[in-house]
C-alpha positions as CSV (number, residue, x, y, z in Angstrom):
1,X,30.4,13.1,-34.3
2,X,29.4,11.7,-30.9
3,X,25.8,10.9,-30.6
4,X,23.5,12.9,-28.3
5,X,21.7,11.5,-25.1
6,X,18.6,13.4,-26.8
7,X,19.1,11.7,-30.2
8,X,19.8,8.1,-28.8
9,X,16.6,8.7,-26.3
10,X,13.9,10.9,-28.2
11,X,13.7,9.9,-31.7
12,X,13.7,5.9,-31.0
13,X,10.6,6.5,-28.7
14,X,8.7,8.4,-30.3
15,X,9.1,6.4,-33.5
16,X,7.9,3.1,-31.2
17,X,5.2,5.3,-29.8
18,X,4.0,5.9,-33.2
19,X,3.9,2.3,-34.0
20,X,2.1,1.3,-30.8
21,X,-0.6,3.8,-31.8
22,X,-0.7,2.3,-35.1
23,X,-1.2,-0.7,-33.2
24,X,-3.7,0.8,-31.5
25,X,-5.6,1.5,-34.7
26,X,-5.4,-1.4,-36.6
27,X,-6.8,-3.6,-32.8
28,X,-9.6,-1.1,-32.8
29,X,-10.7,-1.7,-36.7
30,X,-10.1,-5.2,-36.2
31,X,-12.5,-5.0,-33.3
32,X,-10.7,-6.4,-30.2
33,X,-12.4,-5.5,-27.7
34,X,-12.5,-6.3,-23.8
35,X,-9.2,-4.6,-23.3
36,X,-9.1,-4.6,-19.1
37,X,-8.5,-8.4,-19.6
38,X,-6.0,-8.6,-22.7
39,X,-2.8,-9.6,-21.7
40,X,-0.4,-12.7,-23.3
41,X,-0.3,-14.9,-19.6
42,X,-2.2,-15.4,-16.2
43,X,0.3,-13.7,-14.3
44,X,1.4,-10.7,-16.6
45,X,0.0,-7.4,-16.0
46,X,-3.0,-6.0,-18.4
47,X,-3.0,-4.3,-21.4
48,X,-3.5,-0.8,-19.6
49,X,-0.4,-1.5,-17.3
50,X,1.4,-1.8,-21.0
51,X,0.6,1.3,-22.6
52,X,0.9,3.1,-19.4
53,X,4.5,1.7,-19.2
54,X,5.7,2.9,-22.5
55,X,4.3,6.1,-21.4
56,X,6.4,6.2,-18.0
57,X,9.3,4.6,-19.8
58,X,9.2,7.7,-22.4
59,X,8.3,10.9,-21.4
60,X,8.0,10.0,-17.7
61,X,11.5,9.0,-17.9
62,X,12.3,12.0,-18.7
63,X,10.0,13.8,-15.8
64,X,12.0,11.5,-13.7
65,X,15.8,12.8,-14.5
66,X,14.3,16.4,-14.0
67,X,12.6,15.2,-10.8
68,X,15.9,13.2,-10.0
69,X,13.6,9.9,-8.9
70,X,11.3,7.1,-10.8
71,X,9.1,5.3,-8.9
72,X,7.2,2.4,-11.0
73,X,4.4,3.7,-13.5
74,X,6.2,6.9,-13.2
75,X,3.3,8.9,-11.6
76,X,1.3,8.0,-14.4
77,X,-2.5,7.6,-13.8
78,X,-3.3,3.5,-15.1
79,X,-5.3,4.3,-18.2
80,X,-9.2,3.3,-18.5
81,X,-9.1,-0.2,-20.1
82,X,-10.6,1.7,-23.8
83,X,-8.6,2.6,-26.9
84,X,-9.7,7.0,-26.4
85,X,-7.4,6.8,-23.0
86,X,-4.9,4.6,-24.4
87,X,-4.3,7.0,-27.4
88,X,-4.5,9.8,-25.3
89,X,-2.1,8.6,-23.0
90,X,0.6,8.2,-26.2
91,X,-0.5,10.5,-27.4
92,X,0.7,12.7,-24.5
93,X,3.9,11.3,-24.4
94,X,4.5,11.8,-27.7
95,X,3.9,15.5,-27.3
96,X,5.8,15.8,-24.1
97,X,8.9,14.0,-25.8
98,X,9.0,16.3,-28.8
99,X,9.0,19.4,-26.6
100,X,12.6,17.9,-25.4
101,X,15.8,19.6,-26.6
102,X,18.6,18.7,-27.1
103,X,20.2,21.3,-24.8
104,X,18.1,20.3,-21.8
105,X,18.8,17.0,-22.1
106,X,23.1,16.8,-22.7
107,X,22.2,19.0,-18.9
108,X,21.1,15.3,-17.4
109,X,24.4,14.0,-17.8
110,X,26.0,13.4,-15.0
111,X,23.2,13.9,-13.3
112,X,21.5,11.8,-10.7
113,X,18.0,9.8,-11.2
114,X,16.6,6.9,-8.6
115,X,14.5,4.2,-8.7
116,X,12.9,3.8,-6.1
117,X,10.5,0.8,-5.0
118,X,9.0,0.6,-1.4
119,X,12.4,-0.1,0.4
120,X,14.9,-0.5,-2.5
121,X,16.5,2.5,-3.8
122,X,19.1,2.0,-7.3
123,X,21.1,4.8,-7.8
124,X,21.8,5.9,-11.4
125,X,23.6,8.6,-13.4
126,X,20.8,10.3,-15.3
127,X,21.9,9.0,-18.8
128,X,22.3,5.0,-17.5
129,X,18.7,5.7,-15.9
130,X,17.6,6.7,-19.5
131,X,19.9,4.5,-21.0
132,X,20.4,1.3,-19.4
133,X,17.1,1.1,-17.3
134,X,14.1,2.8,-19.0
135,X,14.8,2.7,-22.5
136,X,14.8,-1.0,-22.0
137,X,11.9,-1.1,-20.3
138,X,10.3,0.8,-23.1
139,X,11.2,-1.5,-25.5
140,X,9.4,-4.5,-24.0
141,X,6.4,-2.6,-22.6
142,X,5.9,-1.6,-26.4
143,X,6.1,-5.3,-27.6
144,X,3.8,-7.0,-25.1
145,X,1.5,-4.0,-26.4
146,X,2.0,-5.1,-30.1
147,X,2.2,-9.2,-29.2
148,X,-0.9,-8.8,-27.1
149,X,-3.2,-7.8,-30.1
150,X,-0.6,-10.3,-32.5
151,X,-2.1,-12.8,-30.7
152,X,-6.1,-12.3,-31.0
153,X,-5.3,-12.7,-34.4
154,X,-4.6,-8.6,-35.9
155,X,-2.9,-8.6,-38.8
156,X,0.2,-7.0,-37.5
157,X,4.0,-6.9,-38.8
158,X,7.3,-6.1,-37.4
159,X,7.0,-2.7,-39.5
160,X,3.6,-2.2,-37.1
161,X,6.0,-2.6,-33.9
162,X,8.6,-0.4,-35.0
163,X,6.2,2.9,-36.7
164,X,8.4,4.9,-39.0
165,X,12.0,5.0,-39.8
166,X,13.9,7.6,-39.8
167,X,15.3,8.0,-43.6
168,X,17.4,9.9,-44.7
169,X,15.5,10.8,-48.1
C-alpha cells in the first residue's frame, strides 16, 4: 500500500513536536533560564528563532501549500524568549497538524507551493515543498532546540529528541 503525503508529513511532526515539548519541560525543571540568548554558536539564530521554525516547518508548512507560498518563519510571530510562549507556540502546531486529513492533504499533490525570499523565488510541487524542503528543515530546527538545552548540561536522550513512537501494540 503506497504511503500517504499525510502519513509521511503529519505523524513524524507531531511525534518531534511532542519531544521538543518534552524538551521544553525537562529545561524548565532543570532551571535554564535566560532563553533570548540560548543558542549553540555566535552566529546561529536564538532559541526563539528555533521553536518558531519547527512551528513554520509543521503546521505552517502546511498553511503554506493551502496558501501556495512560504516565506521564511512562515508568517509566524518570533515567540517571547519564555517557556509559556514557546509551549504555546507547539502547542498550536500540534493542534493545527492533527486537524489535517488525510483527504485534504493527497489534494496538495501536484500542487504548487513557493518559497519565496526578498528576490528569490523556488518553485516547488506541493509534496517536494513538504517533502524535500520543510520536513527537513523541521528536523534540524527541532535538534538545535533539543542540542541547545544538551548543552547547558539537561539530562536529555535521543528518546527526548524523538517524543513517542508510533507502536504498533
Amino acid at each position: 500500500m503506497p504511503l500517504s503525503l499525510h502519513a509521511a508529513f503529519v505523524p513524524s511532526c507531531r511525534q518531534v513536536i511532542g519531544g521538543c515539548l518534552a524538551v521544553l519541560a525537562k529545561a524548565e525543571a532543570a532551571g535554564i533560564g535566560d532563553l533570548g540568548e540560548q543558542k549553540l554558536a555566535p552566529d546561529m539564530f536564538p532559541l526563539a528563532f528555533q521553536v518558531q521554525s519547527v512551528a513554520a516547518h509543521s503546521a505552517g508548512a502546511i498553511a503554506a501549500v493551502r496558501a501556495g507560498q512560504f516565506s521564511p518563519g512562515g508568517g509566524l510571530p518570533m515567540p517571547e524568549p519564555d517557556y509559556a510562549s514557546f509551549i504555546a507556540m507547539l502547542a498550536e502546531a500540534d493542534a493545527a497538524l492533527a486537524a489535517v486529513t488525510e483527504a485534504e492533504m493527497e489534494g496538495f499533490i501536484g500542487g504548487q507551493t513557493d518559497f519565496v525570499f526578498r528576490d528569490r523565488r523556488m518553485p516547488f510541487t506541493s509534496e517536494n515543498f513538504l517533502l524535500s524542503f520543510s520536513q527537513p528543515n523541521f528536523y534540524f530546527h527541532a535538534s538545535m532546540v533539543y542540542a541547545i538545552f544538551r548543552n547547558k548540561g539537561v539530562a536529555l536522550g535521543k528518546m527526548d529528541f524523538m517524543g513517542r513512537p508510533r507502536m504498533s501494540l
